[in-house]
Structures are given as C-alpha cells and as structure tokens.
C-alpha positions in Angstrom: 56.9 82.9 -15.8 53.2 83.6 -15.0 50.7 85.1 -17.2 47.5 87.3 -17.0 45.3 84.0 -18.5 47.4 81.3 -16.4 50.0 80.3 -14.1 53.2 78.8 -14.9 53.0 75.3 -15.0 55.0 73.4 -12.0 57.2 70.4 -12.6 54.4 67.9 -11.9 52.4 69.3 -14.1 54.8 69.6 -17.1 55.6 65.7 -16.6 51.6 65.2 -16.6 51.6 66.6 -19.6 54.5 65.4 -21.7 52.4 61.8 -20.6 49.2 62.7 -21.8 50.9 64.0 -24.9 53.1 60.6 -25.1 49.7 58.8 -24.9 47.6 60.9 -27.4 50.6 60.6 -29.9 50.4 56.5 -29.3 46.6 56.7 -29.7 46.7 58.0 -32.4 49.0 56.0 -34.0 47.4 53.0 -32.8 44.5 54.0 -34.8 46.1 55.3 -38.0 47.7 51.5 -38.1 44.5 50.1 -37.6 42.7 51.8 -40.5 45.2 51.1 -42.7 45.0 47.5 -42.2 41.7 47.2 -42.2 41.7 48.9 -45.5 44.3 47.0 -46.9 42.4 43.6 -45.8 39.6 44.5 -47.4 41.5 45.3 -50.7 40.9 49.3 -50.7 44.8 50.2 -51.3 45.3 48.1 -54.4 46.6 50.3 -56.8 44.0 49.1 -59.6 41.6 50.9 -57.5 43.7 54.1 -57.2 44.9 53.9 -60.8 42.0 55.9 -62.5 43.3 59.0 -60.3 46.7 58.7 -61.1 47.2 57.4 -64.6 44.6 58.7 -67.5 42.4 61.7 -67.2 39.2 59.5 -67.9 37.7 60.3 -64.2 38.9 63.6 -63.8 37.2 64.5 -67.6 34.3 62.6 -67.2 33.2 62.6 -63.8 34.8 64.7 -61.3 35.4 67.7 -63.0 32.0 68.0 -64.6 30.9 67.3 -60.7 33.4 70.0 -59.3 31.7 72.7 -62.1 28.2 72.1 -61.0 29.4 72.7 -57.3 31.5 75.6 -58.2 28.2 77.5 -59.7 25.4 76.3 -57.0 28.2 78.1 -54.4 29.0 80.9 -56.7 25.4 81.4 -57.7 24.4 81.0 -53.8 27.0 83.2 -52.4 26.5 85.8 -54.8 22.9 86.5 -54.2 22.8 85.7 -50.5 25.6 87.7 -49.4 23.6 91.3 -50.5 20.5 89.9 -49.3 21.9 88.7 -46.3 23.1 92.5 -45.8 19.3 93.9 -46.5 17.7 92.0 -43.9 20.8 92.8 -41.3 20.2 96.1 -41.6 16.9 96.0 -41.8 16.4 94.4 -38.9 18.1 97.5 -36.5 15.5 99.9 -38.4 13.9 102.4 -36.3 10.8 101.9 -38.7 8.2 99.3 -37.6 7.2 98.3 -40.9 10.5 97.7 -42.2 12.2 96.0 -38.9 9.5 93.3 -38.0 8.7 92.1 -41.5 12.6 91.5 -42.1 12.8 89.8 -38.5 10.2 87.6 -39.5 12.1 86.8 -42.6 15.1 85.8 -40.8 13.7 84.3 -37.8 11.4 81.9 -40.2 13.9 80.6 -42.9 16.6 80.4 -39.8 14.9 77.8 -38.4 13.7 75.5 -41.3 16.8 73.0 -42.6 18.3 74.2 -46.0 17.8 70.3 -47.2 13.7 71.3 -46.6 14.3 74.5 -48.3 15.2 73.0 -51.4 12.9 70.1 -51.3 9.9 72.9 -51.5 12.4 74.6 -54.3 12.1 71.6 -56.7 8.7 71.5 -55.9 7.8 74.8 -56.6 9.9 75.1 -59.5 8.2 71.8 -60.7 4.5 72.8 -60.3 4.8 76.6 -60.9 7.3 77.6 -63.0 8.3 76.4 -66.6 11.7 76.0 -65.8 13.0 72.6 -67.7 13.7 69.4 -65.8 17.5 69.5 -66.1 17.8 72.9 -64.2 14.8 72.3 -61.4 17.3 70.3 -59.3 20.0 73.8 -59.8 17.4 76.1 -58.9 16.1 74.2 -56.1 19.5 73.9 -54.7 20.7 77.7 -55.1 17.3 78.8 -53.6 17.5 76.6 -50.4 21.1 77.9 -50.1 20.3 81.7 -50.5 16.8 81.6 -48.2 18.8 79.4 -45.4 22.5 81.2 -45.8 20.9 84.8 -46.2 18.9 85.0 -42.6 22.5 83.6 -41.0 24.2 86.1 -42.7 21.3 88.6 -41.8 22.3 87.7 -38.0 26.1 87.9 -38.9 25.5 91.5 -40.5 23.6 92.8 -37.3 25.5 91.4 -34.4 28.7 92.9 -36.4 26.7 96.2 -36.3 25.8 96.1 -32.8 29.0 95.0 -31.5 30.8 98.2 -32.7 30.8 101.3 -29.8 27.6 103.5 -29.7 29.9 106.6 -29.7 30.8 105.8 -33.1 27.4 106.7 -34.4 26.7 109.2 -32.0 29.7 111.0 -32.6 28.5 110.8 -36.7 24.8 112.1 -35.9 26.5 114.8 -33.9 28.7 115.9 -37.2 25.4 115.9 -39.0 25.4 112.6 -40.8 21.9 110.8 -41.8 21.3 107.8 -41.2 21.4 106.1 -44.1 25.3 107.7 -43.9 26.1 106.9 -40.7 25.3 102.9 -41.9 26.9 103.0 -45.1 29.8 105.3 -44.2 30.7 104.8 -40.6 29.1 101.7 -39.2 29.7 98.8 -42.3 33.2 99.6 -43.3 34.2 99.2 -39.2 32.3 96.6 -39.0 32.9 94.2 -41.8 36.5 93.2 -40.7 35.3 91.8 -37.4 32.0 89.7 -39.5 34.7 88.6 -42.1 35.3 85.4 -40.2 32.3 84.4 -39.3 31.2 85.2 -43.2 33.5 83.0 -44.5 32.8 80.0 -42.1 29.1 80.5 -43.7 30.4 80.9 -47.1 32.3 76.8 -46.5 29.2 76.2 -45.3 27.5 77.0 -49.2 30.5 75.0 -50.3 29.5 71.8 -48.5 25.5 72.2 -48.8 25.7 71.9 -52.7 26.0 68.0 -51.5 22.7 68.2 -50.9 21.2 68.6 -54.0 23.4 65.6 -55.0 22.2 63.0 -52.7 18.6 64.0 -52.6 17.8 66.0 -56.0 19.9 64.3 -58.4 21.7 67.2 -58.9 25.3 66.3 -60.6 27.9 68.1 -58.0 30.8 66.3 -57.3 29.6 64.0 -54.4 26.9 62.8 -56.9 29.5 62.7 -59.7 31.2 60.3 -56.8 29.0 57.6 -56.7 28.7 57.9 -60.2 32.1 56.7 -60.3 31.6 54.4 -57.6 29.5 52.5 -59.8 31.8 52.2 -63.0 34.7 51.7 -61.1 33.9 49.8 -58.0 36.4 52.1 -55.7 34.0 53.4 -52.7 37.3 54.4 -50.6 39.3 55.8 -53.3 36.2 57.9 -55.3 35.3 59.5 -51.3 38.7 59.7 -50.6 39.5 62.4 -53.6 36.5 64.0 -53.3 36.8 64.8 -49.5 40.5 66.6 -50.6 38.7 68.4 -53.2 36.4 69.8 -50.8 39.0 70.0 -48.2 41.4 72.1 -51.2 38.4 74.4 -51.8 37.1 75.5 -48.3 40.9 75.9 -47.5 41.8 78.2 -50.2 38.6 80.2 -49.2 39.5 80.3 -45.8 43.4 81.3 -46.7 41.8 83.9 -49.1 39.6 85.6 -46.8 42.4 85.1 -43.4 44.6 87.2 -45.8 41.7 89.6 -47.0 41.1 90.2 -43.2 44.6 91.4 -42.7 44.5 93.4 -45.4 41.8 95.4 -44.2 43.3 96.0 -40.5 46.8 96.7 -41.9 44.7 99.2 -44.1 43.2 101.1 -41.4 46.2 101.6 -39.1 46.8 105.6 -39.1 48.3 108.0 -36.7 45.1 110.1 -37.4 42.5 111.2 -40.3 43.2 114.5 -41.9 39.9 116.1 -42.9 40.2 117.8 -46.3 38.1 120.7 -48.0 36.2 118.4 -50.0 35.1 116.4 -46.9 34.5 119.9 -45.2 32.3 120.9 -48.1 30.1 117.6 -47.7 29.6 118.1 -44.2 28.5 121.7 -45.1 25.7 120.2 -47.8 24.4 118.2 -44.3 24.0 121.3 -42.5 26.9 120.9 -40.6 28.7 124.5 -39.4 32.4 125.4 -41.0 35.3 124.0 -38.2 36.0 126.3 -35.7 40.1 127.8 -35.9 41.3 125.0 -34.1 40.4 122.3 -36.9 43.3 120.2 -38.6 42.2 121.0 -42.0 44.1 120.0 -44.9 44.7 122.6 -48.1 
C-alpha cells in the first residue's frame, strides 16, 4: 500500500530494517549491561547507598523537598510574570506605531541573545549593589529575573510568529465588520492563535523548570540540584542523590507536558462547530462600532 509521504516498503527493504532494528535492540542492550556493571563495580548499587530514599523520610524532609519548594517558586514566580510580559512585547512588536514596535524589538532582540546564566549573574549583582534586598533572597531574585528577561523575549517570538502564522483574511475580514484594532488582537487573532503557540509555550515553560539549576550551581541558590550535592556530601551517594533528582525533574516537566498536551485538545475539541450563530447582543456591539444592521439575509438568532 503506498502513501502520499512514501512508498511501500519492498521485501528487501523490510528485511533491512527488521536488521537494523535487531542491531539497535542488541546495542542497546550491550550498553545498558555495561553501565550496570560498571556501576556495580564501583559500589553505586549497594543498597546502603539507596537506603536513605527508600527507608526513612530524613532526605526527602531535609533536603530534597526543601530543594524541590525553592524550584517550584523560581518556576512559578518566572512563569507567572514572563508569560504576560512575553505577550506585551509579542504584540508589540507587529505595532503599526514606530515608537512602540522598535523599542519592544530591541527588547527582545537584546535579552534573546544574552545567556539567562549572564542574566542572573548581573541580577545578584544588581540586587547586591542597588537594592536593599537581604542576602538570603538575592540569589531568588537573581534567578527569577534572569528567567523572566531571557524566557519573556522567547515567548515574545513565540506570541508573534503564532500571530503571523494565522490567515490575513482573518483580520481583514474583522476590520471589514468594523472591529478596532485593539479588538481584532484581543478578540479574533489571540484566541485562534494560542492553540497552535501552546506547544512551543510549554517546551519554554520545561525550559523555566530546568534553568532554576542555575541558580543552584552558580548562586547558591538551594533548588533541588543544590539540595543534591548537599546530600552528596552527608551521604556519600553521587549516583543515587543525581539519580532521584533527574526523575524528579523528569516527573515534573512530564506532568507539564501531559497537562498542557491535554489543555491543547481541549481547546480544538472546543472550537469544532458546524457554524457561529450571531445573536442580538453581538449585533448590538457591532452597531456601537459603527457597523450597519445585517441585511434580510443574516442568520440572526432571537
């Protein structure tokens, strides 16, 4: 059976393939077996290393949950102001007004392009030499404000190549019903839009996630990674501290991935229709636009 992408594979080809497959599956394997006993020679899978996770809450109360909380409100923090902001400068930047596009552009383009680890180096230092914030919460400013400058101007990008990828006739057909501007953004262009950026949102959002790590390895800030090594140091188990950490991370990036795969279905499932009714109160608010009443032939609902 052929397809519009491909042709049907031929019998040489399928036994090609079941070999590479055979091989890969071997590889793999091979190296899985390899690990493990290089692990185990090295005295990584004793189970006194292991034991702290499994038996006692000691390093879940003391160090990884205390750890996991600091990460859990850099992100929050982070996403919370970055996502709105990230919208501002999106928009901003398809403004037909000069003074508001090329100031948000060089925003964006100028925080893009320095690393977020930079960002909150000059964060710490700022906060430090400017500010009377107290010692203990320079390293959490630092690290939310390198996340928001860095994540906002990607999410700015995000928010406008979402905009632009939607059909011109969808706002020309809006300015033609009488719409503003400012309506034909926040009414026709965003809500159509934001399905198609959720993905690439979300991707950025794990990307918040995983930056809080950061702070940890360079500004003593206590998230979990930091909390880690921490750990490391009381218990002596490098493999088995990383090791739960990396499923914790793995846990939370999935479950914001899962959320947001589900969120997106959501919103297309929500705006299947056989066709929009336009009611008298919608009528009325294109007539407070200076919009003319419907002709006779208008599907208007009473």
């Amino acid at each position: 059976m052929s397809s519009i992408l491909y042709d049907a594979q031929g019998p040489r080809a399928k036994r090609r393939n079941v070999l590479f497959t055979g091989i890969f599956v071997v590889a793999l394997a091979a190296l899985m077996w390899w690990v493990y006993t290089s692990l185990d020679d090295k005295g990584q899978l004793e189970w006194s290393l292991w034991k702290p996770f499994f038996s006692g809450t000691e390093a879940w109360s003391t160090y990884i949950w205390p750890g996991l909380q600091n990460t859990l409100k850099a992100a929050a923090l982070a996403m919370i102001i970055a996502l709105p902001l990230g919208a501002v400068l999106g928009i901003a930047r398809l403004s037909d007004h000069v003074w508001v596009r090329v100031p948000a552009s060089i925003v964006v383009e100028f925080f893009r392009a320095i690393p977020v680890l930079v960002l909150m180096i000059f964060g710490l230092a700022l906060y430090a030499n400017y500010t009377n914030v107290s010692t203990d919460d320079r390293p959490l400013y630092a690290v939310v404000t390198g996340l928001v400058l860095y994540n906002a101007s990607v999410l700015a990008e995000i928010v406008r190549a979402g905009i632009l990828a939607l059909p011109k006739g969808q706002s020309e057909a809006a300015v033609a019903i009488g719409l503003r501007k400012n309506q034909v953004m926040r009414l026709i262009l965003l809500p159509q839009s934001v399905t198609a950026m959720l993905p690439a949102i979300v991707s950025q959002l794990v990307v918040i996630v995983k930056d809080t790590a950061l702070g940890g390895a360079v500004l003593t800030f206590p998230e979990l990674l930091a909390s880690a090594n921490t750990m490391i140091g009381y218990y002596g188990n490098t493999i088995a501290s990383f090791t739960v950490v990396a499923v914790i991370f793995i846990a939370l990036n999935f479950s914001l991935t899962t959320f947001a795969s589900w969120l997106e279905g959501r919103l297309r499932r929500s705006k299947k229709s056989t066709g929009a009714v336009v009611g008298v109160e919608m009528i009325e608010d294109l007539e407070t636009v200076g919009h003319a009443p419907p002709g006779p032939g208008s599907d208007i609902k009473e």
